[in-house]
Backbone as CSV, one residue per row, in Angstrom:
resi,resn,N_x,N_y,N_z,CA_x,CA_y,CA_z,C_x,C_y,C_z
1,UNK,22.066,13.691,-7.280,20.751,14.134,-7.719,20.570,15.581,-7.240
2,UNK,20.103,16.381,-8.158,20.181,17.735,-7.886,18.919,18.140,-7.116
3,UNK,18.585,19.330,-6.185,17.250,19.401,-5.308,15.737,19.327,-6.546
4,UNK,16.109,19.546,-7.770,14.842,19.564,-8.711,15.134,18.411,-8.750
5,UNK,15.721,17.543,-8.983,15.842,15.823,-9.685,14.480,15.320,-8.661
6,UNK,15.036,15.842,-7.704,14.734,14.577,-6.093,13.115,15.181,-6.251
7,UNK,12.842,16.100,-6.326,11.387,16.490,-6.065,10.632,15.902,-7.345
8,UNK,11.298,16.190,-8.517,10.462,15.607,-9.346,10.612,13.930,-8.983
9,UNK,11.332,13.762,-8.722,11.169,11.961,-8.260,10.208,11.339,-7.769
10,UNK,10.422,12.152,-6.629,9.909,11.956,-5.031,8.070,12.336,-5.628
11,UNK,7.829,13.130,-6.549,6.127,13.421,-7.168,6.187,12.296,-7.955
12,UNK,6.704,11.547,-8.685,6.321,10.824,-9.828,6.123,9.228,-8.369
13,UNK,6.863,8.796,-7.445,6.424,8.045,-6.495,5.377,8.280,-5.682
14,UNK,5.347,9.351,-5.632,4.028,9.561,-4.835,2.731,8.953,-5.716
15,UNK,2.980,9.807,-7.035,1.839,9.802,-8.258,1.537,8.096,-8.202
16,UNK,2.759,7.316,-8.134,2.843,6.054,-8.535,1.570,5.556,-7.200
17,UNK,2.125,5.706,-5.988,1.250,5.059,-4.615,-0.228,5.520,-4.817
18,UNK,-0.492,6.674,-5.340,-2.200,7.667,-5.542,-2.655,6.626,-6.170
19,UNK,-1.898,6.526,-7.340,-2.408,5.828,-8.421,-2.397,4.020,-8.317
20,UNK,-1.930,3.477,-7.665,-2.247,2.144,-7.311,-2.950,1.957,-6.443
21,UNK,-3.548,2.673,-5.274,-4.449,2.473,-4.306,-6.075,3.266,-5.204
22,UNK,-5.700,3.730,-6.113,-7.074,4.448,-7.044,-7.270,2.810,-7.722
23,UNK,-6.838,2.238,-8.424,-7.018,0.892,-8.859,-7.817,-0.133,-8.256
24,UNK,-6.169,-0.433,-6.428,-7.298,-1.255,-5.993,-8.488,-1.445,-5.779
25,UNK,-8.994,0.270,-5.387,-9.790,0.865,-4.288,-11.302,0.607,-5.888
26,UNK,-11.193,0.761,-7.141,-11.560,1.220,-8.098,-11.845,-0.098,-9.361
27,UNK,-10.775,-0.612,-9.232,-10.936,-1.951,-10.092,-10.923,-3.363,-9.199
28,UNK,-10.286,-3.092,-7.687,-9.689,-4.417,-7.677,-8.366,-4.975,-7.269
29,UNK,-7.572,-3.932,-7.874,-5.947,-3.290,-9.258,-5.980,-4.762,-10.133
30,UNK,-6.576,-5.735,-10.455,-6.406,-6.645,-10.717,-6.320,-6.067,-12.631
31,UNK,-4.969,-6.805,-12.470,-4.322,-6.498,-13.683,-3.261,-4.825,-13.738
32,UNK,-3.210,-4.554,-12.772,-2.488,-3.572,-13.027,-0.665,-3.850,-12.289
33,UNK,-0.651,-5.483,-11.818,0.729,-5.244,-10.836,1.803,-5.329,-12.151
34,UNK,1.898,-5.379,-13.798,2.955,-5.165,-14.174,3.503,-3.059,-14.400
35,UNK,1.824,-2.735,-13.953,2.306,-1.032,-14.539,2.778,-0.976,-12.804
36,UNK,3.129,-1.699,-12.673,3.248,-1.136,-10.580,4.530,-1.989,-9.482
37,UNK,4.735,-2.913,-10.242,5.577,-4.194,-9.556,6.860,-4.487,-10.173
38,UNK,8.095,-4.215,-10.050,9.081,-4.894,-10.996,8.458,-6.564,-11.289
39,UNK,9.206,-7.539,-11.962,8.817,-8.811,-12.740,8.631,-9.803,-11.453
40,UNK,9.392,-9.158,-10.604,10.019,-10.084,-9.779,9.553,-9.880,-7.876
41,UNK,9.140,-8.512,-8.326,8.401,-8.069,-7.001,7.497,-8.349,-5.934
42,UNK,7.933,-7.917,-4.289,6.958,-8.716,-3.886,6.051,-8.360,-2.961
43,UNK,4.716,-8.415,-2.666,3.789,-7.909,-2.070,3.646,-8.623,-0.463
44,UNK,3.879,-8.103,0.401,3.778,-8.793,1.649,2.256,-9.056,2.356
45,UNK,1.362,-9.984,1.930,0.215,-9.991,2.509,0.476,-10.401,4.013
46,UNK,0.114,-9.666,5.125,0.689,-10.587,6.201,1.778,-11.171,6.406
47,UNK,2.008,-12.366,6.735,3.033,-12.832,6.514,3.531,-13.991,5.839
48,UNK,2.594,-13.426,4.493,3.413,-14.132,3.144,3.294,-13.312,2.136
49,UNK,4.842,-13.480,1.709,5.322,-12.847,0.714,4.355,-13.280,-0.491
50,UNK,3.956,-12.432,-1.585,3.525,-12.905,-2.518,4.366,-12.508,-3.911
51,UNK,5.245,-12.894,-4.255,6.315,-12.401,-5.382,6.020,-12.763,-7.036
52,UNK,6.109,-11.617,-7.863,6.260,-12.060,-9.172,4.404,-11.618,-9.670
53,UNK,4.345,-10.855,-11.067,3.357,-10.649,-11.286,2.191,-11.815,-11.228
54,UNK,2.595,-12.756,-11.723,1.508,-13.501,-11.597,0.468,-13.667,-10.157
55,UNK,1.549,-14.043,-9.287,1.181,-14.028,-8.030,0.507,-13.558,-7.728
56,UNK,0.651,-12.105,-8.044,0.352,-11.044,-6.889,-1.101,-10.965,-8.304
57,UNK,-1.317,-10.983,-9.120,-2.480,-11.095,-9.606,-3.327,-11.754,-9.783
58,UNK,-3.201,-13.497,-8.954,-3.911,-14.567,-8.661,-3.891,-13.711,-7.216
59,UNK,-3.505,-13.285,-6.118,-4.679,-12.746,-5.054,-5.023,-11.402,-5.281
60,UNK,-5.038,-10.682,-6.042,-5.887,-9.195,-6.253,-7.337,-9.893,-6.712
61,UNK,-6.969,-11.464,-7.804,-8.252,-12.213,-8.940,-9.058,-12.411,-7.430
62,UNK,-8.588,-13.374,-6.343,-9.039,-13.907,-5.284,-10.288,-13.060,-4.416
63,UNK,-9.514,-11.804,-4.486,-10.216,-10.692,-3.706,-11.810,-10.487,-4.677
64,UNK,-11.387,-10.117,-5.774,-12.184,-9.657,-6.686,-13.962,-10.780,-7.033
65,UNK,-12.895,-12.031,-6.590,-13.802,-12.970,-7.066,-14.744,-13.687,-5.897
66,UNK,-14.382,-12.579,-4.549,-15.563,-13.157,-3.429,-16.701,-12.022,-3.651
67,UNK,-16.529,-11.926,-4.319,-17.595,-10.701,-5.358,-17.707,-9.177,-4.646
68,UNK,-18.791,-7.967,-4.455,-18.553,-6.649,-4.403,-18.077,-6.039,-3.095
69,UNK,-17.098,-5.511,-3.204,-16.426,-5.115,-1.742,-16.178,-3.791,-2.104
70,UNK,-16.502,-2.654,-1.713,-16.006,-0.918,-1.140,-14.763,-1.183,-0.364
71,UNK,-13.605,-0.136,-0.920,-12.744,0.093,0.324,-12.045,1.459,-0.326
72,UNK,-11.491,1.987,0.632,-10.968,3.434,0.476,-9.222,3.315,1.028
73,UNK,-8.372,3.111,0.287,-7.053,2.995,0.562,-6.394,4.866,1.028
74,UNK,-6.262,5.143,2.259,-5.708,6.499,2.330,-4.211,6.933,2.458
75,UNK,-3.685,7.590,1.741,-1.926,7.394,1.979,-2.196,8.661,2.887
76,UNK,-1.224,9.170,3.470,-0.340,10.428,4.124,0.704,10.332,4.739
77,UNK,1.523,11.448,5.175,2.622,11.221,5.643,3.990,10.657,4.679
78,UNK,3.878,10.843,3.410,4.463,10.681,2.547,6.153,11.179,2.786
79,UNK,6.634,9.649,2.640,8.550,10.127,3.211,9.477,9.175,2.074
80,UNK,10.026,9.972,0.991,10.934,9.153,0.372,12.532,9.145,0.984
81,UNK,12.880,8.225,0.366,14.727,8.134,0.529,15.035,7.678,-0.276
82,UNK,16.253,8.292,-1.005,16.471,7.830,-2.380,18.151,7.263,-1.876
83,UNK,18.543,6.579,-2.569,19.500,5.454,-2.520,20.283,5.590,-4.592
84,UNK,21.153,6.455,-4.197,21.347,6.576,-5.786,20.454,7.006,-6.457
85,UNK,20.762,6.612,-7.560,19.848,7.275,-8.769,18.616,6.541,-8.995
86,UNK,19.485,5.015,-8.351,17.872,4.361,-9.297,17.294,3.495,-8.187
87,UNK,17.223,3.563,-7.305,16.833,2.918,-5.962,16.579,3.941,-4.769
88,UNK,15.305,3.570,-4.228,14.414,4.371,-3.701,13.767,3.596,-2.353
89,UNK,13.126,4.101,-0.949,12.379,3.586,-0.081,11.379,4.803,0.100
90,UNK,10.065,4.007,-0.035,9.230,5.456,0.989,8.739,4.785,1.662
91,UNK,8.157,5.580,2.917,7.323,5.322,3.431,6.167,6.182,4.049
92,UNK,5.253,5.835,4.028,4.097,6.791,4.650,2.974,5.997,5.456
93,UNK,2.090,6.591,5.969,0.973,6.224,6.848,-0.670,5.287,5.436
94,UNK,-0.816,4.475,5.963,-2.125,3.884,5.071,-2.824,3.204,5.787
95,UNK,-4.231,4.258,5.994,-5.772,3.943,6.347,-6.263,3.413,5.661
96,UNK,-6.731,2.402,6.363,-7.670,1.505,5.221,-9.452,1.559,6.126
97,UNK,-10.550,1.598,5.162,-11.223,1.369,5.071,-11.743,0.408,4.379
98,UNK,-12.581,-0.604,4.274,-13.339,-1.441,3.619,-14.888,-2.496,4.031
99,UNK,-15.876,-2.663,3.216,-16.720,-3.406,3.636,-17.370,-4.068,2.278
100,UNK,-17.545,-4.829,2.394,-18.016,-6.414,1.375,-19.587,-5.417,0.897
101,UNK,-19.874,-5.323,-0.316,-21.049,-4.998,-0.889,-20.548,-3.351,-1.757
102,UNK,-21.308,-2.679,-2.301,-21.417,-1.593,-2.794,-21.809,-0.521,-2.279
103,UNK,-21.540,1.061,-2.475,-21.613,2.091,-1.822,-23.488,2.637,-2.152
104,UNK,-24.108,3.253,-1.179,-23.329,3.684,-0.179,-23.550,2.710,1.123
105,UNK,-22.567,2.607,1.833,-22.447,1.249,3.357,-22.128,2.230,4.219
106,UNK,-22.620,1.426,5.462,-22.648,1.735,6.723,-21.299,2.397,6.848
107,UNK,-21.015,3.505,7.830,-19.389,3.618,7.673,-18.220,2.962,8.751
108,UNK,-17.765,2.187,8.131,-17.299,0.959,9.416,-16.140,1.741,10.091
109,UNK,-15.286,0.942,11.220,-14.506,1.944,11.751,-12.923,1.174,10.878
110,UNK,-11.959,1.881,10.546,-11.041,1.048,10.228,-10.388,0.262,10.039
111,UNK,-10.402,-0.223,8.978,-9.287,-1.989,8.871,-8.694,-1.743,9.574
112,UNK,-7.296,-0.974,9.518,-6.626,-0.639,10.401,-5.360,0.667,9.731
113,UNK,-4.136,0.705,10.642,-3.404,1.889,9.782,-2.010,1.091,10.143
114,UNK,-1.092,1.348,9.079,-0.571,0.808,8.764,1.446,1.760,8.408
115,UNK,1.586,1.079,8.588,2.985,1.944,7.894,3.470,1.842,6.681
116,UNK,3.030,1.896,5.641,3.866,1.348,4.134,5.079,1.898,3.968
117,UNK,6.150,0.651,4.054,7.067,0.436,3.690,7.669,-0.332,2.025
118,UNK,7.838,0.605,1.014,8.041,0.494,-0.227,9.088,0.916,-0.805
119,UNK,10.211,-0.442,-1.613,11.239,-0.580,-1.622,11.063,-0.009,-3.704
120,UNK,11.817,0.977,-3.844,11.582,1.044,-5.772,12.863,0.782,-6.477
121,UNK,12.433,0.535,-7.668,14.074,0.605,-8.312,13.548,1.140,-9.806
122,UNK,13.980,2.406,-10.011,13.840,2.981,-11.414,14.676,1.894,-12.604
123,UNK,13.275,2.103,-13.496,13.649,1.487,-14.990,14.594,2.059,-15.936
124,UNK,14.733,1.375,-16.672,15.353,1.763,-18.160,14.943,2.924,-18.664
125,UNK,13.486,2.590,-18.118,12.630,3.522,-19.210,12.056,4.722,-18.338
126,UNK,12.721,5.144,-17.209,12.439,5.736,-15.997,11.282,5.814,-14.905
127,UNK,10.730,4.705,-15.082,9.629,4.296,-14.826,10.174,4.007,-13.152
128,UNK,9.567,4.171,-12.063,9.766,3.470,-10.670,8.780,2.103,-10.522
129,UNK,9.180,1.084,-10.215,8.382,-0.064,-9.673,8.800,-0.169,-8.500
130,UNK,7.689,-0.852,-7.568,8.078,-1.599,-6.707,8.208,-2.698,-6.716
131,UNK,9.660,-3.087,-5.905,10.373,-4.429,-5.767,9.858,-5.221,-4.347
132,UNK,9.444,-4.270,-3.327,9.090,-5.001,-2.192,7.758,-3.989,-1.402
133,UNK,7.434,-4.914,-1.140,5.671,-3.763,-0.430,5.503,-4.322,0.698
134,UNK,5.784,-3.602,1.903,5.749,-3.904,3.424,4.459,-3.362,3.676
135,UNK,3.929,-4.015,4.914,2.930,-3.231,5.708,3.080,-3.575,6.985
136,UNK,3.797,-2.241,7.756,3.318,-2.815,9.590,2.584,-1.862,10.145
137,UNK,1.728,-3.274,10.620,0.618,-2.828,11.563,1.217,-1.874,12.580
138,UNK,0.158,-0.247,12.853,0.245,0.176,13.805,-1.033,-0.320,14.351
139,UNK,-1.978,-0.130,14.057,-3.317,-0.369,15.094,-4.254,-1.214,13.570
140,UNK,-4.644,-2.424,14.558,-5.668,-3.048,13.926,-6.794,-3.121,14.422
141,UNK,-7.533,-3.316,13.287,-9.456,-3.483,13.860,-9.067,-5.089,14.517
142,UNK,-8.432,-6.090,14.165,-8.410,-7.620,14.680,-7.731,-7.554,15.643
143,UNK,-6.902,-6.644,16.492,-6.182,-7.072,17.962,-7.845,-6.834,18.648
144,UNK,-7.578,-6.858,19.569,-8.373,-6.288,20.601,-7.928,-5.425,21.657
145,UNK,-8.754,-4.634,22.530,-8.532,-3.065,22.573,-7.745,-3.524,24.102
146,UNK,-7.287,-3.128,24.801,-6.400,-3.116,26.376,-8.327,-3.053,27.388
147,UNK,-7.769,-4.115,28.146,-8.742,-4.613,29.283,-9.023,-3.438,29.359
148,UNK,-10.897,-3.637,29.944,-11.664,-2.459,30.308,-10.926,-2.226,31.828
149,UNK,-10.185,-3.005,32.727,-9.963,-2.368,34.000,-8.596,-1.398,33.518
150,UNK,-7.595,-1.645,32.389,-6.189,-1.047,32.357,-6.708,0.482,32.528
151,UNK,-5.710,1.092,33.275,-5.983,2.617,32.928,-4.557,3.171,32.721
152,UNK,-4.491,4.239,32.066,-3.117,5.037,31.835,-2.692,5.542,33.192
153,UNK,-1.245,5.139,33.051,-0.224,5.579,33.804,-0.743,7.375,34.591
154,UNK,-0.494,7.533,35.692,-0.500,8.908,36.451,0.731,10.112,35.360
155,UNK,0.294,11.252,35.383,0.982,12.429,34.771,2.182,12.169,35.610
């Protein structure tokens, strides 16, 4: 892959992640995991895999259907690796914000941030999907914070 191939790549994946967290964040994404998911692809909620469009669009329906929720999906830190021509990993940083009801809401402090780990494999039709969608937790709003007595280590 020549240094223009990889950049234009590496923008059309990016475009791809903007544009599926504009969905969730926007519709839901409900109905959008075949423009976004190979057939067979799989979304890691926690720790269950959710594979195959249907799937993964019976829990986007799930979400959608405990009725109005705000959330703000933030990417950065954007890092591809390409693997041949037609197989791809990125990964980058994802802030999440969210709260149950409509804008404008209180401004809560973070779901949490996350590492997205996203496995692609270019189409026929040069299209990138994702085949596998990781998320590890760096910091969650659900751990709880280090005892009020811990203090940091001496310089």
């Amino acid at each position: 892959m020549t240094p223009e191939q990889e950049r234009h790549e590496r923008q059309q994946l990016y475009d791809m992640i903007v544009d599926y967290w504009y969905e969730v964040d926007n519709t839901g994404g409900h109905g959008s995991s075949p423009r976004f998911y190979t057939e067979d692809g799989i979304f890691h909620a926690g720790n269950t895999p959710i594979q195959g469009h249907q799937a993964i669009e019976d829990f986007l329906e799930r979400r959608v259907s405990r009725g109005p929720r705000t959330a703000r999906h933030i990417v950065s830190n954007f890092r591809p690796r390409f693997v041949g021509e037609t197989t791809a990993t990125t990964q980058c940083t994802l802030v999440i914000y969210a709260a149950d009801g409509t804008p404008p809401l209180p401004l809560p402090a973070p779901l949490g941030v996350f590492d997205l780990v996203d496995r692609w494999e270019k189409q026929a039709d040069g299209r990138w999907l994702i085949a596998d969608r990781k998320f590890l937790t760096v910091f969650s709003s659900s751990i709880k914070a280090a005892p009020s007595n811990w203090s940091s280590p001496s310089p």
